[in-house]
C-alpha positions, 0 to 999 in steps of 0.5 A: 499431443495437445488435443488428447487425454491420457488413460491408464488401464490396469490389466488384471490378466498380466503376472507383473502389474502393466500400466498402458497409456492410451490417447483419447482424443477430444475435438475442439472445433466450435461447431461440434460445441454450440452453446460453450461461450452463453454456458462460460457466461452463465458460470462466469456470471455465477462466479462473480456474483458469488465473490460478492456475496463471500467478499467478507474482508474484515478479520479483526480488530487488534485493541489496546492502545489508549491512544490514536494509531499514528505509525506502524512498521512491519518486522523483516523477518516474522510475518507474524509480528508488527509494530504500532506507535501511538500518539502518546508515546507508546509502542506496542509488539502484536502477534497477529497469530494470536491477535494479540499484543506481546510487549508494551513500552513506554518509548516516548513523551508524547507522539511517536511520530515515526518507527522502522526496523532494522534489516536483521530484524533484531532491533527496531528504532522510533523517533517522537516528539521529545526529540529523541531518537531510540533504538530498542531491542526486538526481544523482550527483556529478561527476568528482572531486566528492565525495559531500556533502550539500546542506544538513545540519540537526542537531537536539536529539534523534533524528528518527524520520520525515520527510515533504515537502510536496507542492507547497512547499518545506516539510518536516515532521520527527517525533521527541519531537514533529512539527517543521515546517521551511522547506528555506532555514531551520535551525530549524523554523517551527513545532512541533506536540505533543500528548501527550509520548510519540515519534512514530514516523511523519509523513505529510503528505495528498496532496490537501488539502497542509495536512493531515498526520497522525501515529501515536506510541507512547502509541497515538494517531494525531494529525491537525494543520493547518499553517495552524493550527499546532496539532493538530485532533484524536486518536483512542485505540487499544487498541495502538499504531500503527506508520505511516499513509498517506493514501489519493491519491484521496479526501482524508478517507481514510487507513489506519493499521497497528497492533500489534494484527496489523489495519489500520483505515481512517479518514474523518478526519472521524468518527474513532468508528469505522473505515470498515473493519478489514483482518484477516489479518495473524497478527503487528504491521503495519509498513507501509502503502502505497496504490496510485496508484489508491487503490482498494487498499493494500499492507501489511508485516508482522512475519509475514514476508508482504506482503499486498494489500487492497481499500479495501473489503474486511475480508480480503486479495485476495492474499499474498506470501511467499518461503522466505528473505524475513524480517520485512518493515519497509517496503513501496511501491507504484511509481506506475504501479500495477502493481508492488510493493516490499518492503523486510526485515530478511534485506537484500535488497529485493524487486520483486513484481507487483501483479496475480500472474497479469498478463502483462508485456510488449505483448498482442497486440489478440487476447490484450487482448480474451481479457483482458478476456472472461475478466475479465468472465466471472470477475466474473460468476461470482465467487460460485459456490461452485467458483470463489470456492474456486479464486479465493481458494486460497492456499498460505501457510507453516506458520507463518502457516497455524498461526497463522491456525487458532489465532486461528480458535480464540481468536475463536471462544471469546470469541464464545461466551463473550460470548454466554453472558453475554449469554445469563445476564445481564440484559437489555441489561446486556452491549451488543453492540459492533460489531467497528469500534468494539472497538478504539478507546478514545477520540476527543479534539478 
């Protein structure tokens, strides 16, 4: 039964080695236990103040780029191996068993403004900003073998991003417009526009692989079908989105980072409203990246500071911040969701833990069943007003801390002022409009 232990008994006495089983049964009743829920709270407590003190999150800081970060991509298959792009057309291949770089190539004059790997992970692409497109062999050269590329396309106009298919050997370019290319083709298959503004960024959708959405200057974000060959629908925001990401796990779902210091989580489907508006970020959000799990997400920011979101939560679990790290460009999620990569300006490339207080290493069954006592106890009181305080205590820098204070300020005074004209208006004169549907100025299909 539930409400009982189990004992095993050796019998010395037997010839042949007997083993009895015998229930020892324990009483739940809460009478016979008076002081359980202040002895959780105090542990509960212990624990949390605890993962304060070992929330060390930094693991070190990958050097070697003579320029500004300015985008990443993560190989498919080896969880040890990422790719860095930089701003002066360089492209460098980390080990971060080792921390350190493997291979360095000279892929382009002047930016690398985008590079992703193909699904096999035997090749990787980078576009820049001498118009060129470059696919590049994964592998380092042989012997005596000179560092060229496998195929190089060369294009009208400068290419912004890049995105691959994740089950076909398509790719998909942006620019003054999104071009759909076939990896044996020179030219695109298809070209997709809607507006005529740049594009800054091109993902394709992990699950429904037909699916690709786009962000460019003019504000919109833009959602096209590739068996269509044309665009399905847009949504207006009040400012211009930077990037986008699909979340991994639920098809519909993708996170845009905007100028306006939020991110917005969209069910592509009622494009209206956001499902959630992230706030609290004080500077332009330049990067998005979901977790495998896509239960969260990890933004980059103009601010200096790497913040980490629940899918459904409007305010940040966590922010990381060093003294030397500048405005972050570009930001990744490894694929076993426990580390974090950024990617900023100051040229070094930094490696943090997902979850700040966790313990690298093998846990001792002792110290994995501690674990999860102290989880589920941390859990259980989470709302108590002690431990929420502690668990959500963050140092931030005095800039940010500053910023975030003066914010404070101006929300609250625009609060008070709608609510005085709404109080000397007429009634239903001055709407109320939730903070969802603020910031977006139209939808077109």
């Amino acid at each position: 039964p539930n409400s009982a232990y189990l004992e095993l008994h050796y019998i010395p006495w037997v010839s042949n080695v007997c083993v009895a089983l015998i229930a020892v049964p324990r009483n739940y009743d809460p009478v016979l236990h008076p002081f359980e829920v202040p002895r959780e709270y105090t542990r509960a407590l212990n624990a949390t103040k605890l993962e304060r003190v070992f929330a060390k999150p930094f693991l070190s800081s990958l050097d070697g780029h003579r320029d500004g970060v300015n985008c990443m991509a993560k190989h498919p298959k080896s969880l040890s191996t990422v790719l860095s792009g930089a701003c002066d057309g360089e492209v460098k291949i980390w080990n971060l068993t080792k921390r350190q770089c493997i291979r360095t190539i000279q892929a382009h004059e002047g930016f690398v403004r985008g590079m992703c790997a193909r699904f096999c992970g035997t090749s990787f692409f980078t576009v820049g900003d001498d118009k060129t497109v470059k696919q590049w062999k994964m592998e380092s050269p042989e012997y005596g073998e000179e560092e060229e590329p496998i195929h190089t396309i060369l294009g009208k106009t400068v290419y912004t991003g890049i995105d691959h298919h994740w089950k076909e050997a398509v790719f998909a370019t942006c620019g003054q417009q999104v071009d759909i290319w076939d990896e044996q083709r020179t030219s695109p298959m298809c070209s997709l526009t809607w507006g005529f503004d740049s594009i800054s960024s091109v993902k394709f959708n992990h699950i429904e692989t037909y699916l690709l959405g786009s962000c460019a200057s003019d504000r919109n974000i833009v959602l096209y079908d590739m068996r269509k060959s044309t665009p399905l629908k847009k949504v207006i925001l009040n400012m211009r989105t930077n990037t986008i990401c699909w979340n991994p796990m639920e098809a519909f779902i993708f996170t845009a980072a905007n100028e306006d210091y939020n991110l917005y989580t969209f069910d592509m489907r009622y494009l209206e409203s956001p499902v959630m508006v992230h706030m609290d970020h004080v500077s332009a959000v330049l990067d998005v990246d979901y977790s495998p799990t896509g239960k969260e997400f990890v933004s980059a920011s103009f601010d200096k500071s790497v913040r980490i979101f629940p899918v459904d939560k409007g305010h940040s679990r966590e922010v990381y911040h060093t003294k030397r790290m500048q405005h972050v460009i570009t930001v990744k999620w490894t694929s076993d969701s426990k580390y974090i990569l950024c990617g900023s300006d100051e040229m070094n490339i930094r490696l943090w833990k997902a979850n700040a207080s966790e313990k690298l290493g093998v846990l001792a069954p002792r110290e994995k069943a501690a674990m999860n006592y102290n989880q589920k106890l941390k859990e259980k009181f989470q709302h108590h007003p002690k431990i929420r305080r502690i668990a959500q205590h963050r140092h931030l820098p005095k800039s940010i801390f500053c910023q975030i204070k003066e914010q404070r300020i101006m929300r609250e005074a625009r609060r008070r002022k709608e609510l005085n004209r709404r109080k000397h208006s007429k009634p239903g004169s001055v709407p109320l409009v939730s903070e969802k549907k603020k910031h977006i100025v139209a939808v077109v299909k």
